[in-house]
C-alpha positions in Angstrom: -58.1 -144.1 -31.9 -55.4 -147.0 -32.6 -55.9 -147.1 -36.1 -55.2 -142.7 -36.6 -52.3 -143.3 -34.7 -51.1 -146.4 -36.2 -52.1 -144.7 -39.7 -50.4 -141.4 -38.4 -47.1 -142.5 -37.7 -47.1 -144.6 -41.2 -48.2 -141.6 -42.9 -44.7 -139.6 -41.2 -42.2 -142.0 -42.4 -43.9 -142.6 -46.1 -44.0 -138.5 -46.4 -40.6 -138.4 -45.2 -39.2 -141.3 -47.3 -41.0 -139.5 -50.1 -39.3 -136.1 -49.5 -35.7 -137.8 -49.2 -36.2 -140.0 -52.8 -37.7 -137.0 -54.7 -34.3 -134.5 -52.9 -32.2 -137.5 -54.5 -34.2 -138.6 -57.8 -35.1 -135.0 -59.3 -32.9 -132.6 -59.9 -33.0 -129.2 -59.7 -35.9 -129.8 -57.5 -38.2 -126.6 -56.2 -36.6 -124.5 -59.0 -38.6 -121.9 -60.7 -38.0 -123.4 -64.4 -38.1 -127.0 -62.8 -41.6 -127.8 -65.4 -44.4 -130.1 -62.3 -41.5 -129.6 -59.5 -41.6 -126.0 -58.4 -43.3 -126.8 -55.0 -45.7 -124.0 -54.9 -46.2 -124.1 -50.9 -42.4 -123.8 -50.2 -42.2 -120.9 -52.4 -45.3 -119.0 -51.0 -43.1 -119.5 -47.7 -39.9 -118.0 -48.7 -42.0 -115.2 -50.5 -43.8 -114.2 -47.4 -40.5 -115.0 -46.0 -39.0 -112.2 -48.0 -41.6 -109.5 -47.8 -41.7 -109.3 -44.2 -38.3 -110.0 -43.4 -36.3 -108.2 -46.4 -38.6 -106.4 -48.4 -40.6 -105.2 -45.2 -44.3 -104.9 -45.0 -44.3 -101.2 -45.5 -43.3 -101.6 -48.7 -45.5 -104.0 -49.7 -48.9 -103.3 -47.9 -47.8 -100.1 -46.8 -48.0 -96.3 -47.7 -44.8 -97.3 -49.5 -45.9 -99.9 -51.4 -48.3 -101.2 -54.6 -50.8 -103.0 -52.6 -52.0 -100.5 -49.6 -55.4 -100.9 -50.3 -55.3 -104.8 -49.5 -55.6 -103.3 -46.0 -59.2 -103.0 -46.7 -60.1 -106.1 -46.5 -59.7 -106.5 -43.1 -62.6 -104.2 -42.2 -64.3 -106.2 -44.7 -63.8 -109.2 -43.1 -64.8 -107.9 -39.9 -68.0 -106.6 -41.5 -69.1 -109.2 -43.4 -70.5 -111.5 -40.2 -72.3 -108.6 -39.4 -74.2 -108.4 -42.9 -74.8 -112.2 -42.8 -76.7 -111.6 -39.3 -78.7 -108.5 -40.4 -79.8 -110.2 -43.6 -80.8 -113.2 -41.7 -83.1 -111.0 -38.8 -84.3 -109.6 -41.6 -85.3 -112.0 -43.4 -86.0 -115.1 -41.2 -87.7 -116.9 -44.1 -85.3 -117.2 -45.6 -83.2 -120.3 -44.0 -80.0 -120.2 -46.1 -79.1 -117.1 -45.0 -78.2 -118.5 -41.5 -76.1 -121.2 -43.1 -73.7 -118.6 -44.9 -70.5 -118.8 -42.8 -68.4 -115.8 -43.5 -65.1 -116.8 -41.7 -65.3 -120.6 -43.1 -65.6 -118.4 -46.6 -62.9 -116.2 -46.1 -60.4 -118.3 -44.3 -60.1 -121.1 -46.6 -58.8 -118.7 -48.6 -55.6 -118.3 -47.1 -54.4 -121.6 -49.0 -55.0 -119.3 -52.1 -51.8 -119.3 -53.4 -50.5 -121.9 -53.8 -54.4 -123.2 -54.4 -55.8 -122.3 -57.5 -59.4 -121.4 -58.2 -60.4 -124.7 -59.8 -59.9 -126.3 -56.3 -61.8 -123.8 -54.8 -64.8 -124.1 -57.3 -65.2 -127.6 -57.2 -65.3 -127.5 -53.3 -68.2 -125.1 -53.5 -69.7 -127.4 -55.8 -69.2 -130.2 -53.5 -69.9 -128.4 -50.1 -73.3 -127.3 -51.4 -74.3 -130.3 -53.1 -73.7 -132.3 -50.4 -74.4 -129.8 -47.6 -77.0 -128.0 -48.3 -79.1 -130.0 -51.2 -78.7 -133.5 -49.9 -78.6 -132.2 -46.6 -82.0 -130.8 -47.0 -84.1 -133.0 -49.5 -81.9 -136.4 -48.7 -81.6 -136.3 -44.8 -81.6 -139.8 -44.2 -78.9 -140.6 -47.1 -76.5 -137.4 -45.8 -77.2 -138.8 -42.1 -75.6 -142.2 -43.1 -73.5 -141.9 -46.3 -72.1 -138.2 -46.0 -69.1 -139.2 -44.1 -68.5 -142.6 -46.4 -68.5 -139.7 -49.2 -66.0 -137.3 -47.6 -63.6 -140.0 -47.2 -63.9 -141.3 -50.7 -63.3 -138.4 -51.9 -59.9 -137.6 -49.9 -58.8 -141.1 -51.4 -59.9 -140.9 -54.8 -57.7 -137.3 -54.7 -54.7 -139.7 -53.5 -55.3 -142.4 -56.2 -55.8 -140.0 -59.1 -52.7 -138.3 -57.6 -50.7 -141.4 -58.2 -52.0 -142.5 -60.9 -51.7 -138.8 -62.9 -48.1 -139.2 -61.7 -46.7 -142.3 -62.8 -49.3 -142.7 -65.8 -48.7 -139.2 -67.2 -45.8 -137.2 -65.5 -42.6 -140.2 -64.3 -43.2 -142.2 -67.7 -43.1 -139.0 -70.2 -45.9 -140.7 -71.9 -46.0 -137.6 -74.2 -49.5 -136.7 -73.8 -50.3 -133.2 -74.2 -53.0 -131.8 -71.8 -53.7 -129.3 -69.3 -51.7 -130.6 -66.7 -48.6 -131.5 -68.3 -48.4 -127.3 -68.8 -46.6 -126.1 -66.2 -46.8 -122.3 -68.1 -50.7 -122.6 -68.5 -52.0 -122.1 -65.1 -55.5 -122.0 -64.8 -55.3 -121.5 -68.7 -54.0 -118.0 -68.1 -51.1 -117.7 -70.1 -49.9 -114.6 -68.3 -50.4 -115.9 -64.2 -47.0 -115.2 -63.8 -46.7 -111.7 -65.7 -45.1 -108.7 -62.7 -47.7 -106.6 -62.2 -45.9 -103.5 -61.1 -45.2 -100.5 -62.8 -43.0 -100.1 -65.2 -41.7 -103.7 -64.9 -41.1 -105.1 -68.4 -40.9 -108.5 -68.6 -40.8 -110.4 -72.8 -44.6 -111.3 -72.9 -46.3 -109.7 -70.6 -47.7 -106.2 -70.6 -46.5 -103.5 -68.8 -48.5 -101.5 -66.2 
């Protein structure tokens, strides 16, 4: 308990000295056209910001607006534990079926944006690797190594992080890769492209 506290309040004044020496050392930081430094998650907040304080939501998810039928979803969400459970009394040899968990699936997905789907495929990967795989045929190895794993992985993330940073991005190294494209997300050339009607936009097609 000492140690998470102790590493708690280290972890608030190294974020915060972080925030304060970016806000000083980058300029036009958060900008749109800013190349690594648009800070997706403080622009998702000023966009919901916008739609339901400006825009409205009636005009967005509304009978007013382009994406109405989003409203679906939440019947679908509501349904979908439902399915899980009738597939699994229906099928009670089948074991997996009782380990689908619906509103673990579908919440994590309110990170998505700013997430992107390569960090949602490799946690699948990972979740049911380790989860369901190891946790079935390897018992004994999950039972004592599953938590040393979790927490390697949370500080390999960090050290890559770091090490992507100042090896690739501060230096301007001039390596060309995936990364160093801020305009090839998820190698979609056209992620950002309006997809409204009628809104033309150099290089993108129009609805």
């Amino acid at each position: 308990m000492t140690l998470q506290v102790v590493g708690t309040v280290v972890a608030v004044f190294v974020y915060l000295g972080t925030a304060w020496w970016m806000m000083d050392a980058v300029p036009n930081l958060c900008a749109a056209d800013n190349g690594p430094w648009r800070c997706p998650q403080d622009s998702v907040f000023f966009n919901a910001s916008v739609i339901w304080g400006l825009v409205g939501p009636r005009r967005i998810f509304g009978n007013l607006g382009e994406y109405g039928n989003v409203n679906w979803f939440f019947l679908g969400g509501a349904v979908a534990p439902l399915v899980v459970w009738i597939f699994h009394r229906a099928f009670p040899s089948k074991t997996w079926i009782g380990l689908i968990h619906m509103p673990i699936m579908l919440g994590s997905t309110a990170m998505m944006p700013p997430a992107s789907a390569v960090n949602y495929t490799s946690w699948i990967i990972v979740g049911f690797l380790s989860g369901y795989v190891l946790f079935r045929h390897r018992t004994e190895w999950w039972k004592r190594y599953n938590y040393v794993l979790s927490g390697g992985l949370d500080a390999g993330t960090a050290f890559m992080t770091l090490l992507i940073f100042f090896g690739l991005g501060f230096w301007n190294v001039g390596l060309l890769w995936w990364g160093s494209n801020p305009d090839n997300q998820e190698g979609c050339p056209l992620a950002r492209c309006p997809t409204a009607k009628g809104i033309v936009v150099d290089g993108c097609p129009v609805f």
